[in-house]
C-alpha distance (Angstrom), angle and dihedral (degrees) to the residues before:
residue distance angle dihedral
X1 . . .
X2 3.78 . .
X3 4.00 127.7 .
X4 3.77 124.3 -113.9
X5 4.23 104.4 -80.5
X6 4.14 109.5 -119.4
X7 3.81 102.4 -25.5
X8 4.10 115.7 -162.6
X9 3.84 103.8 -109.2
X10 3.92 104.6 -128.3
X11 3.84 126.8 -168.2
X12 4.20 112.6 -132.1
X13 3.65 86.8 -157.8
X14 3.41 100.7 58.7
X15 3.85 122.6 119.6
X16 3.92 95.8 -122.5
X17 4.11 88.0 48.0
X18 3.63 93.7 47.6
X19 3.85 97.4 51.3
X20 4.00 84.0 47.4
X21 3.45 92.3 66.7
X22 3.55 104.4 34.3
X23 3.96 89.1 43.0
X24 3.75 96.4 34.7
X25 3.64 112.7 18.9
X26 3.74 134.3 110.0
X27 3.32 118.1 -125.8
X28 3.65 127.3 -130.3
X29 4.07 147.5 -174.9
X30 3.73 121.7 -150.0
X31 3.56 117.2 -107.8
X32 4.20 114.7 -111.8
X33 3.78 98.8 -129.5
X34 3.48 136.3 122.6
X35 3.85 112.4 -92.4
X36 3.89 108.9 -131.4
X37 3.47 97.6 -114.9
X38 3.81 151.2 -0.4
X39 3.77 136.8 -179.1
X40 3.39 139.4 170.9
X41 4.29 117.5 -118.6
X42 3.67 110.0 -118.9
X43 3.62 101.2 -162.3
X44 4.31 127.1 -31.9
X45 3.89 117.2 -15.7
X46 3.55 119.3 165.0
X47 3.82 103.5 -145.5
X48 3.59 120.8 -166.5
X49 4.34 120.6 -166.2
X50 3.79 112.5 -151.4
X51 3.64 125.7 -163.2
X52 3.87 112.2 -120.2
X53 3.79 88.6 -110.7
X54 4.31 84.7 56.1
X55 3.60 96.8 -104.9
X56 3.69 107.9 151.9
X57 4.44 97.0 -119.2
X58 3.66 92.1 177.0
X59 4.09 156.3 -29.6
X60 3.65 122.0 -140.7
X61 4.12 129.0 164.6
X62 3.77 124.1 -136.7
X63 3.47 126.0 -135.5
X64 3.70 121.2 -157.6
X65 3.98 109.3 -64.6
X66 3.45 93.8 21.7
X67 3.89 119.3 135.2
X68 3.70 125.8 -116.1
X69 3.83 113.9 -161.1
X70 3.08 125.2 -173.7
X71 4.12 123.3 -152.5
X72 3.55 142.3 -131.1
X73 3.97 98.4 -97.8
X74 3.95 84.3 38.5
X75 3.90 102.7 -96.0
X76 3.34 111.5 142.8
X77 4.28 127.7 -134.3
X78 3.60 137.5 -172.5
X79 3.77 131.7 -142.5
X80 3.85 130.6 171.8
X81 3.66 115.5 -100.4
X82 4.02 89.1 -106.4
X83 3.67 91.1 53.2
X84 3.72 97.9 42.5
X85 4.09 88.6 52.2
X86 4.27 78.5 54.4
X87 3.60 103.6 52.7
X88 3.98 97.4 34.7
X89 3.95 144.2 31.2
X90 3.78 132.1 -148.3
X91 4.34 109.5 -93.7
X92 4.02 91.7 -177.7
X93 4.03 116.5 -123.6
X94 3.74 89.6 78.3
X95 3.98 92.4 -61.0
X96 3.48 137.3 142.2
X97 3.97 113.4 -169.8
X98 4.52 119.9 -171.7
X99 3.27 116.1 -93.3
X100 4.13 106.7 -128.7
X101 3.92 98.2 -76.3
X102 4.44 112.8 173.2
X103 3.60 108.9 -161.4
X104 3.94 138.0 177.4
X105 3.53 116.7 -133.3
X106 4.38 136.1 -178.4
X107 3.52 129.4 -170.2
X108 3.86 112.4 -119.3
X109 3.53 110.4 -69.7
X110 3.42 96.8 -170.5
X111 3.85 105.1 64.0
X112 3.96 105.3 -129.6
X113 3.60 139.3 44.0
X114 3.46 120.1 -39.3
X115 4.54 134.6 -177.3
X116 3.15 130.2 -160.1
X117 3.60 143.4 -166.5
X118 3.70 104.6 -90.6
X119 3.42 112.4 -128.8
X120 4.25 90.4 -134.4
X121 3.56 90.6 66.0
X122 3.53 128.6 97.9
X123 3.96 138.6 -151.3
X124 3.86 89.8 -98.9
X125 3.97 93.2 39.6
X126 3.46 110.0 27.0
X127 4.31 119.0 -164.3
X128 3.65 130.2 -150.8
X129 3.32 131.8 -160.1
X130 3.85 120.8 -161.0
X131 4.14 128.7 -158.5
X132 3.74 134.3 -179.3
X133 4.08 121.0 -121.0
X134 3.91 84.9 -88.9
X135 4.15 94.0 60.9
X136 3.69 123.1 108.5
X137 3.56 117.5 -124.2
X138 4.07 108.7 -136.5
X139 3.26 145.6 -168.1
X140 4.00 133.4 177.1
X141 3.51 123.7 -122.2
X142 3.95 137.2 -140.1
X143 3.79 117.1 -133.1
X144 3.89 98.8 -91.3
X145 3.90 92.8 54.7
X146 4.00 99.7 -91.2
X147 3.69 118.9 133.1
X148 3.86 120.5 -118.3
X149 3.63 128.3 -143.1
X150 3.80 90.5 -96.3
X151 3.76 105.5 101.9
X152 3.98 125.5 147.7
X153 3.45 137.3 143.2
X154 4.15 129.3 -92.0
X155 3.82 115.1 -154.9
X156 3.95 99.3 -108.7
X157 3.36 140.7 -46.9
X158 4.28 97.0 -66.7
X159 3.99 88.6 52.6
X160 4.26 85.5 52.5
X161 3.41 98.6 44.1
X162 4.17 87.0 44.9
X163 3.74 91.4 66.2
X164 4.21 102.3 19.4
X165 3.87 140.3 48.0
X166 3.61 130.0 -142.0
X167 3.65 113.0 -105.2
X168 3.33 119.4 -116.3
């Protein structure tokens, strides 16, 4: 599986980004279903999340307590322990359903690959996260509409629409 060639680094917070997706963004609300599966890191794991076409998306390490998703098409996340605890609740039987999440979301505006900085990095460690020309680019959103800090990239459009539904 090979990694997206030379993708233009882009910059979610950016003025002309922002008013994108508040201007021309669809909105959507997470879908209330059981993710297929969650555990929790016991030490290092270096998880990588392909695309379904093989196109490296991501790599993140765990540390201990970290949580280890794993998607709908199989690709596999991570998310601190705090975080995870954010975006999802305990539904017994070994099953973690989303907590009600509304997001904005565009398709790739600028026709080719694009990374980002990933928004589980940190000053001394930064993260990317890279997407083809048919990702969305996405960004959460508080109750009264405003976007949050929390803004990544989902593989395209099927992948979205897998795991949210438009608002209405």
């Amino acid at each position: 599986m090979e990694s997206i060639k030379e993708p233009q680094s882009i910059d979610l917070f950016g003025a002309e980004l922002e008013d994108l997706l508040l201007n021309n963004g669809k909105f959507y609300i997470r879908k209330i279903e059981p993710i297929k599966g969650a555990r929790q890191a016991t030490g290092t794991e270096v998880i990588k999340t392909y695309l379904p076409d093989g196109t490296l998306e991501s790599t993140q390490e765990t540390k201990a307590g970290d949580w280890i998703i794993t998607g709908s098409k199989g690709e596999e996340f991570v998310f601190t322990n705090s975080k995870f605890n954010d975006l999802y609740e305990n539904g017994g039987n070994g099953q973690y359903i989303p907590r009600e999440r509304k997001i904005v979301a565009i398709k790739n505006p600028f026709g080719k690959s694009v990374r980002i900085s990933a928004p589980w990095g940190t000053k001394e460690k930064p993260a990317f996260q890279d997407g083809t020309e048919k990702c969305m680019l996405v960004a959460n959103l508080t109750p009264d509409g405003s976007l949050t800090n929390d803004r990544y990239i989902i593989g395209d459009e099927e992948m979205l629409l897998n795991n949210y539904n438009p608002a209405e």
